[in-house]
Backbone bond lengths (Angstrom), bond angles and torsions (degrees), N, CA, C in turn:
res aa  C-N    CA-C-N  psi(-1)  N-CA   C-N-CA  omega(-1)  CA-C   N-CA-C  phi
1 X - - - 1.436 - - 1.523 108.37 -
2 X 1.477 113.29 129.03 1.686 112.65 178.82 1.558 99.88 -114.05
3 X 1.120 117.07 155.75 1.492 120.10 156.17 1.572 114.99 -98.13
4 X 1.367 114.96 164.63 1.136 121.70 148.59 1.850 139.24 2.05
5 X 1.443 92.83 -74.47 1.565 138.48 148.70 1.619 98.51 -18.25
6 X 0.905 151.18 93.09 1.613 126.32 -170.76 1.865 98.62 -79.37
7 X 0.852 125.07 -25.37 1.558 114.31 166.70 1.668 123.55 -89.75
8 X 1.272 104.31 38.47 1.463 131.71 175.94 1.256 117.43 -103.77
9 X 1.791 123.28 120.47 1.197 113.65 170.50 1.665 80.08 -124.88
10 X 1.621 107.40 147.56 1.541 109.35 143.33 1.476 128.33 -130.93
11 X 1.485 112.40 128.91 1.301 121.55 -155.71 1.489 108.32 -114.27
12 X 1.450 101.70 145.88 1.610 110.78 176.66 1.531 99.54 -107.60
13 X 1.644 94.84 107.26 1.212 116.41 162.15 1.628 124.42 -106.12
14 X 1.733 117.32 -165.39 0.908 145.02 179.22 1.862 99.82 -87.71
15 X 1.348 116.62 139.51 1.720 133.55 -163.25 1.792 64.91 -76.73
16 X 0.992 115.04 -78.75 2.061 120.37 -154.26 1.424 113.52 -54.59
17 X 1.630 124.89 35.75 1.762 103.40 -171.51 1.498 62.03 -95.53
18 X 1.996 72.25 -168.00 1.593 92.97 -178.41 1.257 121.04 -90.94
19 X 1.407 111.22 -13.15 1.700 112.35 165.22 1.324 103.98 -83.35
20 X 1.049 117.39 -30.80 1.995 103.06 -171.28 1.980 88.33 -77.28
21 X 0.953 143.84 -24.69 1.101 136.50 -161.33 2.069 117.76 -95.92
22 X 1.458 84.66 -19.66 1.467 99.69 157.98 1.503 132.09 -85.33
23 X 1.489 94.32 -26.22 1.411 101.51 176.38 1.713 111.29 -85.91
24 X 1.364 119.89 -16.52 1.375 125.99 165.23 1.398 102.19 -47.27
25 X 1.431 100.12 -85.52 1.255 116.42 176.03 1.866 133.11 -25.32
26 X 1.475 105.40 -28.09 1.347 117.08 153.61 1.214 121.99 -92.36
27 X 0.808 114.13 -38.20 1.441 111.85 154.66 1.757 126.61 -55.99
28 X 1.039 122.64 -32.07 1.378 127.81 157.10 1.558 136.50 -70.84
29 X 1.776 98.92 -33.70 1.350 109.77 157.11 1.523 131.29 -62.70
30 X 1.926 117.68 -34.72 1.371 126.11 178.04 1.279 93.35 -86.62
31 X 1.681 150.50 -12.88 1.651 109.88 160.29 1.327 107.62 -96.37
32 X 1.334 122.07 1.14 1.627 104.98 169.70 1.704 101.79 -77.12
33 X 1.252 131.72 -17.67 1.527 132.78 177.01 1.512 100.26 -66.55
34 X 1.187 97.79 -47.61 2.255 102.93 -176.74 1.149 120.16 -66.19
35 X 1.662 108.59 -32.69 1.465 124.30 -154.37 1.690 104.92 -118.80
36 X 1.235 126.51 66.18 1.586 89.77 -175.61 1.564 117.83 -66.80
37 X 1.482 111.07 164.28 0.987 95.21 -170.31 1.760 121.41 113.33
38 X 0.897 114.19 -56.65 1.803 139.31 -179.31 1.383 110.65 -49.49
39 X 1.184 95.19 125.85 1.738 113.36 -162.91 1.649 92.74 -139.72
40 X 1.399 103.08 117.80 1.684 117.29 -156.37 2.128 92.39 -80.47
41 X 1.708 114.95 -22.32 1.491 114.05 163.70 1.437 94.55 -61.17
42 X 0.940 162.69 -148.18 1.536 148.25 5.17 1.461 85.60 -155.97
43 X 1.162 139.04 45.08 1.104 146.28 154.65 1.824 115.33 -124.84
44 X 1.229 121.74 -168.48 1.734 135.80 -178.33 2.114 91.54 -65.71
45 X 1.022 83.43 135.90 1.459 91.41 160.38 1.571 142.10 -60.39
46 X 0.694 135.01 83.96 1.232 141.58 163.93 1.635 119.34 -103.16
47 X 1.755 87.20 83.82 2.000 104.74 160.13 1.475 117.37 -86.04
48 X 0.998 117.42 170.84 1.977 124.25 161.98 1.334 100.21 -28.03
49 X 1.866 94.62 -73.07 1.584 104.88 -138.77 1.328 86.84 -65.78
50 X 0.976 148.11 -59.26 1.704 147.67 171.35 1.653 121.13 -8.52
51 X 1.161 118.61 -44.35 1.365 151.34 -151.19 1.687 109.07 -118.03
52 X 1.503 102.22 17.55 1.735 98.63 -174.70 1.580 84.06 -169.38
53 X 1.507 104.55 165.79 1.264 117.67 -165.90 1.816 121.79 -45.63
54 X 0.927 125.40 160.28 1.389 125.36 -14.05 1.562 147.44 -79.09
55 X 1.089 93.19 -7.11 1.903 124.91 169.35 1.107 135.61 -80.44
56 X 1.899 99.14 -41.99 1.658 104.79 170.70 1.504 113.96 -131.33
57 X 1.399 119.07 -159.73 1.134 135.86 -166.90 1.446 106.15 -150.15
58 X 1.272 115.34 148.01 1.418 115.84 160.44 1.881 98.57 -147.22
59 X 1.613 100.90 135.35 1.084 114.94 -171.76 1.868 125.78 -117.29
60 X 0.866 147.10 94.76 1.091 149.61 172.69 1.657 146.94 -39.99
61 X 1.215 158.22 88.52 1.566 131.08 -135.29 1.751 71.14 -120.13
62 X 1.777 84.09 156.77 1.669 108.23 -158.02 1.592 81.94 -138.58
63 X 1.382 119.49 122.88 1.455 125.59 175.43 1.301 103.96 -119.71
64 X 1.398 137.68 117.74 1.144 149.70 -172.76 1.628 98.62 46.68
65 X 1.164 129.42 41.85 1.396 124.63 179.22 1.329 113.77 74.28
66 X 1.494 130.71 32.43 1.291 140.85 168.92 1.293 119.14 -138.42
67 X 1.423 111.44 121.27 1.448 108.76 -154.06 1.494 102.05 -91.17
68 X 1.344 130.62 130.86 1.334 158.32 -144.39 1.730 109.98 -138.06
69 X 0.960 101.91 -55.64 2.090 102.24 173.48 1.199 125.56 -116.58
70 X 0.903 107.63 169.62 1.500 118.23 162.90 1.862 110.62 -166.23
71 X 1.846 88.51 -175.78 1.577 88.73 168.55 1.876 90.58 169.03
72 X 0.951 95.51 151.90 1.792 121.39 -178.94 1.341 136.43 -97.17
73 X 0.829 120.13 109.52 1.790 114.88 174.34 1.778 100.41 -113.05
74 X 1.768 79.90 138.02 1.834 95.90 -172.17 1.688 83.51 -133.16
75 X 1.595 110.89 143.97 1.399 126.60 145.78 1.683 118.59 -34.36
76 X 1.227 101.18 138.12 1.536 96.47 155.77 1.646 114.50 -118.20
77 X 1.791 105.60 -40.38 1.063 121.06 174.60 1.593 116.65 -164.29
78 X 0.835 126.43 -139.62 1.957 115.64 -157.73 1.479 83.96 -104.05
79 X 0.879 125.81 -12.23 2.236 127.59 176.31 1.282 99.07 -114.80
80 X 1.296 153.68 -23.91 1.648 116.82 -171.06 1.249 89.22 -152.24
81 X 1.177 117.56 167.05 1.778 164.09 -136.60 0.831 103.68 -158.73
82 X 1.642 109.56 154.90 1.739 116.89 -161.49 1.636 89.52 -150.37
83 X 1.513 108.67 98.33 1.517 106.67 166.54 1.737 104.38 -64.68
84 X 1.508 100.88 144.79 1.484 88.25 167.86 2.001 95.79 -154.54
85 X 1.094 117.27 173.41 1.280 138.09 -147.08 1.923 118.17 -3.32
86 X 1.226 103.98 66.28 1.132 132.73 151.01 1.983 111.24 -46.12
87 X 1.437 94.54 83.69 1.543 109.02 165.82 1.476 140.20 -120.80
88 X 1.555 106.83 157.99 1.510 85.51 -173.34 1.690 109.60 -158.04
89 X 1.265 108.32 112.15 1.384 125.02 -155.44 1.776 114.47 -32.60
90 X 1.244 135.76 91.65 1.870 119.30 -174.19 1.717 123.77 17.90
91 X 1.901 76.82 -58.20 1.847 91.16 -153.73 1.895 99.62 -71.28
92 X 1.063 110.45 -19.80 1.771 120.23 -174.86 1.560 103.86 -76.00
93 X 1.359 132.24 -18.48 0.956 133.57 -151.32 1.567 118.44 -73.30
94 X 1.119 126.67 140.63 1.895 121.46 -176.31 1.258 109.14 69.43
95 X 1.446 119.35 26.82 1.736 101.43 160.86 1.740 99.89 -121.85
96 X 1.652 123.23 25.60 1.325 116.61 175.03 1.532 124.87 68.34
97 X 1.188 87.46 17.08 1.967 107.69 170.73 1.506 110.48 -72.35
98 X 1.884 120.30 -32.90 1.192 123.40 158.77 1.506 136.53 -47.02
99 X 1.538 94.96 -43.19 1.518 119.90 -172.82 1.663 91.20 -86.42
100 X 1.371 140.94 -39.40 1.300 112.93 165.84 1.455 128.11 -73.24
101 X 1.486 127.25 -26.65 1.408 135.04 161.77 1.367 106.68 -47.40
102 X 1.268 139.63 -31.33 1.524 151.97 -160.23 1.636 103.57 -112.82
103 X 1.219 132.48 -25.28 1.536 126.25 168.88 1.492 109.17 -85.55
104 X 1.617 110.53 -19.91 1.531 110.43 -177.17 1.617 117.92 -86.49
105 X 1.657 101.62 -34.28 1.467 80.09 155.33 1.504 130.94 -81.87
106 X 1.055 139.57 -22.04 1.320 149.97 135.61 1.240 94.80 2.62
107 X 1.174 125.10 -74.06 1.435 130.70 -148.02 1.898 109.17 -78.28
108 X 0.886 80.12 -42.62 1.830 93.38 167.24 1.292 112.41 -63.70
109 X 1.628 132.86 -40.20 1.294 148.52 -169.09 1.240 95.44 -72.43
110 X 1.418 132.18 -31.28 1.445 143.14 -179.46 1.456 118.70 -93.39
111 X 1.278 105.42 -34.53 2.041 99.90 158.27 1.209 114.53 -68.83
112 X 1.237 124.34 -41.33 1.441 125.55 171.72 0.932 122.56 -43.23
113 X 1.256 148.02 -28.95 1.338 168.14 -93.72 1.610 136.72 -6.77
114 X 1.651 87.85 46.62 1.552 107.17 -167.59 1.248 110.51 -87.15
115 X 1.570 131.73 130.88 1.571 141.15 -175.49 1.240 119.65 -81.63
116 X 1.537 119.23 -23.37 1.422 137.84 151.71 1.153 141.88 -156.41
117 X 1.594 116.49 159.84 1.600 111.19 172.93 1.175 102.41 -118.15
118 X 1.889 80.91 165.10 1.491 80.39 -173.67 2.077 85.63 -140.87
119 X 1.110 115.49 -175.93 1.286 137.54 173.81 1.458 144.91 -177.18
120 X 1.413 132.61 176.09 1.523 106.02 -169.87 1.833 102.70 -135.45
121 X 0.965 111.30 119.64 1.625 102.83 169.14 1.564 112.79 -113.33
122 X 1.569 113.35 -166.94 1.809 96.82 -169.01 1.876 81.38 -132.42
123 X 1.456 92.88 -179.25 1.569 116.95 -179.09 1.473 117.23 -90.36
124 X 1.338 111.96 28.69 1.750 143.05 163.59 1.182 131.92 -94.67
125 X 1.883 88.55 -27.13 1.764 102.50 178.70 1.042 120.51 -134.36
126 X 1.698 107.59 77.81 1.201 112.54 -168.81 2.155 113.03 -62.01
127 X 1.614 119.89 -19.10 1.216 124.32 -176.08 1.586 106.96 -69.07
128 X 1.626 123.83 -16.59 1.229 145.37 -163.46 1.435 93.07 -73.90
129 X 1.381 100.17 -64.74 1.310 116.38 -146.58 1.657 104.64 -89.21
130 X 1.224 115.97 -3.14 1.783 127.47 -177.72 1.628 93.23 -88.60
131 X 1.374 125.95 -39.61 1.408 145.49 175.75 1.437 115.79 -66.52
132 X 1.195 129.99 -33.43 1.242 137.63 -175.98 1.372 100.14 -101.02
133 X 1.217 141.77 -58.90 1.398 140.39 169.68 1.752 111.66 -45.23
134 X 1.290 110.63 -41.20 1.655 108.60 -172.08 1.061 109.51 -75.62
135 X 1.547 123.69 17.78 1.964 121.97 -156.25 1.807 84.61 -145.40
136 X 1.028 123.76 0.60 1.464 124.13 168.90 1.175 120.97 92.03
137 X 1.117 95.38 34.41 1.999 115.62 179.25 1.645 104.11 -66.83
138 X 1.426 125.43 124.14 1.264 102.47 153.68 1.720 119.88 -137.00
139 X 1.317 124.87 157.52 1.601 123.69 -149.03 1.471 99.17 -77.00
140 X 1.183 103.74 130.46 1.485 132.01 157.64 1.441 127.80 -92.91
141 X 1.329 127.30 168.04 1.495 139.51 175.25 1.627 84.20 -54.68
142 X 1.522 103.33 161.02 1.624 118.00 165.54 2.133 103.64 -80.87
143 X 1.545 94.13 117.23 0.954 98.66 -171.28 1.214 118.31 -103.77
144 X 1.649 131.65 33.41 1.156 137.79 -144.03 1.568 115.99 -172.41
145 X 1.413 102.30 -46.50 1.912 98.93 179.09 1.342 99.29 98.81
146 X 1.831 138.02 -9.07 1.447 109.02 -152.89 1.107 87.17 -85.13
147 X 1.588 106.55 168.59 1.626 122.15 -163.13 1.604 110.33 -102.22
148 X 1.383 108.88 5.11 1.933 115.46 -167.17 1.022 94.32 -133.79
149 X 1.592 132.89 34.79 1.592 141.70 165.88 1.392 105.65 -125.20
150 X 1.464 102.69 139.79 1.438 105.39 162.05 1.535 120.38 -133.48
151 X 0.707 116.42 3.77 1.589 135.55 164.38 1.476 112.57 -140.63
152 X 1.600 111.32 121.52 1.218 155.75 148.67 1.611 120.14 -63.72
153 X 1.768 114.00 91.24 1.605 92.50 179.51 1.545 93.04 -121.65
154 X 1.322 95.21 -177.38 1.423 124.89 169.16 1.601 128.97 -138.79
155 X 1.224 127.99 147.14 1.417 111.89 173.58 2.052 103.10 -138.36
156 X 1.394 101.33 153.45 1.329 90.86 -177.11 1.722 119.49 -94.63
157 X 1.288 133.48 135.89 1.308 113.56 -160.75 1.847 103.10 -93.55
């Protein structure tokens, strides 16, 4: 998969390599900066096996051969998908590498034969939530309880 980006690859990997597992990890470090407090347990699950077949996907973006994003789709049930940690390295930021990490699971959410996604971001990230809204996100009831969300969306596939 290429993007746009001509030094864009995006790859469907494994949640546990070591680039998808670094990019967690940055990704966990910038909402503990937003969030104090934030404890990546005490939220919805998102493991490997969760996040890779047969239910989900987890996908990777490779910028000149340096992996910079990612983001997850997990089952919820035989209709919806649960994008979850949708990231994307500072320096990657504003060239729409988000908006392809976010159309690619889409697209997977739709082989699956899932009718919608849904996901949760907080009122820390407003670039999250400009990204999720511009792709046809719209707010739902809190469908989850986690305590480092403040918007609940959904979109229909």
């Amino acid at each position: 998969m290429t993007g746009r980006d001509s030094g864009l690859r995006l790859a469907l990997e494994a949640a546990d390599t070591d680039a998808s597992c670094a990019l967690q990890r940055a990704f966990f470090a910038e909402i503990a900066e937003r969030y104090p407090g934030f404890d990546p347990d005490l939220g919805p699950s998102a493991d490997p096996s969760e996040l890779g077949p047969p239910g989900g996907a987890w996908v990777v973006a490779y910028l000149d051969g340096r992996p910079v994003g990612c983001g997850g789709l997990k089952g919820v049930d035989g209709e919806t998908g649960e994008i979850r940690r949708v990231f994307l390295d500072s320096r990657a930021r504003g060239r729409g590498i988000g908006q392809q990490v976010l159309r690619e699971l889409e697209r997977h959410a739709r082989r699956l034969g899932y009718r919608r996604v849904r996901l949760t971001t907080g009122d820390r990230q407003p670039e999250a939530l400009g990204l999720f809204r511009s792709a046809g996100y719209g707010e739902v009831a809190d469908f989850n309880g986690y305590p480092f969300a403040h918007c609940w969306l959904e979109k229909a596939l």
